[in-house]
C-alpha positions as CSV (number, residue, x, y, z in Angstrom):
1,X,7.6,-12.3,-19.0
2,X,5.6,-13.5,-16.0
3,X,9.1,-13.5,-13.7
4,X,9.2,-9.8,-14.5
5,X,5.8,-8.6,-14.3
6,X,5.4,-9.8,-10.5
7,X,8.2,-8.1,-8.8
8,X,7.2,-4.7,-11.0
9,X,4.0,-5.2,-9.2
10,X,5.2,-5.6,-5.9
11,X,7.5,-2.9,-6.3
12,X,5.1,-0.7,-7.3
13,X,3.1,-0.8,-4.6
14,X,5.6,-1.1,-1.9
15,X,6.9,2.2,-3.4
16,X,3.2,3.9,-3.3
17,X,2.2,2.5,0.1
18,X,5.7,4.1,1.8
19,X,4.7,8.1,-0.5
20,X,1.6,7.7,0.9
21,X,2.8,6.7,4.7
22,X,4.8,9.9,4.0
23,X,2.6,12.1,3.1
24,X,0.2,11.2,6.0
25,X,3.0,11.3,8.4
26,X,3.5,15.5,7.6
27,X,0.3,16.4,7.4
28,X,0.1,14.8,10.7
29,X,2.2,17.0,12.5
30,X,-0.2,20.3,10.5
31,X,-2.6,21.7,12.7
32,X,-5.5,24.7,11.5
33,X,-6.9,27.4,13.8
34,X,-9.3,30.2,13.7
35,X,-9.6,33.2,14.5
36,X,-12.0,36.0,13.8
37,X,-11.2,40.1,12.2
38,X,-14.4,41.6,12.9
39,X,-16.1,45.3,11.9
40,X,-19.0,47.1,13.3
41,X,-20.2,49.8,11.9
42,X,-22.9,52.0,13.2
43,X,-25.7,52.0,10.6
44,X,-27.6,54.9,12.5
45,X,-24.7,57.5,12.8
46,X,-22.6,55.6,9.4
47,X,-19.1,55.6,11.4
48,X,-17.4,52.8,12.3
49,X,-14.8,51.7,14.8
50,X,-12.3,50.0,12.2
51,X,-11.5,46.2,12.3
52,X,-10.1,44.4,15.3
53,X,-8.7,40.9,15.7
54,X,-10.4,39.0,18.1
55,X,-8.7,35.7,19.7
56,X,-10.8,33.5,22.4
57,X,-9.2,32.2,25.7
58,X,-8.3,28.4,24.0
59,X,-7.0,30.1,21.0
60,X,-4.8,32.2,23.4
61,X,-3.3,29.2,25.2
62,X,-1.9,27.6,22.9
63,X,-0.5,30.5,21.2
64,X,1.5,31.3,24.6
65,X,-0.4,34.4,24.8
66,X,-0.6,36.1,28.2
67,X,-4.1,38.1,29.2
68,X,-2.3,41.4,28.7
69,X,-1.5,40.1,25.2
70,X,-4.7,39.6,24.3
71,X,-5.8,42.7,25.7
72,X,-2.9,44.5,23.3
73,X,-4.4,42.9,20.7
74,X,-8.0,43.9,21.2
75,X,-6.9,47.1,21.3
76,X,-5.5,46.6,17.5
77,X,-7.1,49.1,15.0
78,X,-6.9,48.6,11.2
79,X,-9.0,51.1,9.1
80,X,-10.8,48.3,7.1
81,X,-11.1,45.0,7.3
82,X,-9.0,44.8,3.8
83,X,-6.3,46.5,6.0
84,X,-6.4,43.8,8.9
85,X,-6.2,41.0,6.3
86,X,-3.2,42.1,4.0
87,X,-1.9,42.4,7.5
88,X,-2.5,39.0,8.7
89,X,-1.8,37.2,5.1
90,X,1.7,38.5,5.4
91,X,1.9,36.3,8.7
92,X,0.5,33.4,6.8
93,X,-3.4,33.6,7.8
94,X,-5.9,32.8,5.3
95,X,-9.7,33.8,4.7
96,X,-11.8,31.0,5.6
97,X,-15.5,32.4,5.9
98,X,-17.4,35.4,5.9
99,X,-20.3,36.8,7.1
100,X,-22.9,39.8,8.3
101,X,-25.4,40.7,10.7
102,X,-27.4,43.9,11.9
103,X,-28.5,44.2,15.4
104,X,-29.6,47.4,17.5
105,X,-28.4,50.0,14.8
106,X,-24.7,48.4,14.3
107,X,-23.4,46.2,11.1
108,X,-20.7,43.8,12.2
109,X,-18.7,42.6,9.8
110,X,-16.7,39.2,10.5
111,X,-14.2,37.4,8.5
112,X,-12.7,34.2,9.8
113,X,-9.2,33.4,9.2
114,X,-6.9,30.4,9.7
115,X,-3.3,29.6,9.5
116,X,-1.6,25.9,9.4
117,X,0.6,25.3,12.1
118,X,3.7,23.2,12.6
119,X,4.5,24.3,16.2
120,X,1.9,26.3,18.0
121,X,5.0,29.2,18.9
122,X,3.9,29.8,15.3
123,X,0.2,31.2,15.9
124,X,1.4,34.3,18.0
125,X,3.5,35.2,14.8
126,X,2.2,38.8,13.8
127,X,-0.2,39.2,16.7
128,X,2.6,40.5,19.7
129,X,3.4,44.2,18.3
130,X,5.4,46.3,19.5
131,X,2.9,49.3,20.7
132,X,2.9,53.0,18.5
């Protein structure tokens, strides 16, 4: 009994050290980034200005993204920032964190979203559009 009890256990681990080498090895190559949809609305006057996505320079480098890019995509308009989401979930962004503040008269509304990368060509997915 004790000739086949050993080499179970040796086996065993063997075979859960190499899943677990595995599984570190893919998650490896995964990388997260942020970016933010923001709102403002103007508290005093009760309009607001839709949601926007807004990428920083870093963010934009890596995505390939050129300074008129990123100038496209400021210019993005989504009536809500409901609307901006279900548009960037279909590209595989996520909602990490939300928040609020008030300052001089405006609310701003800004929701921060990720998406897990393989290859950073990946991160411009859904932000390049074609303009209307």
């Amino acid at each position: 009994m004790k000739g086949f009890i050993l080499p179970l256990v040796i086996f065993g681990s063997s075979l859960c050290s190499s899943t677990t080498a595995n599984a570190e090895d893919e998650n490896a190559a995964v990388k997260r980034y942020y970016i933010t949809l923001s709102n403002t609305e103007r508290t005093l006057i009760g309009r607001g200005t839709g949601a926007s996505i807004v990428v920083g320079e870093s963010f934009a480098a890596k995505a390939g993204l050129s300074k008129d890019d990123v100038a496209n995509i400021g210019k993005y308009r989504f009536p809500s920032l409901q609307e901006a989401m279900n548009f960037m979930s279909g590209h595989g962004w996520k909602l990490a964190e939300a928040y609020s503040t008030t300052l001089a008269g405006s609310a701003n509304t800004v929701w921060v979203i990720y998406k897990d990368v393989t290859d950073e060509a990946q991160l411009a997915e859904g932000l390049i559009r074609e303009e209307d």
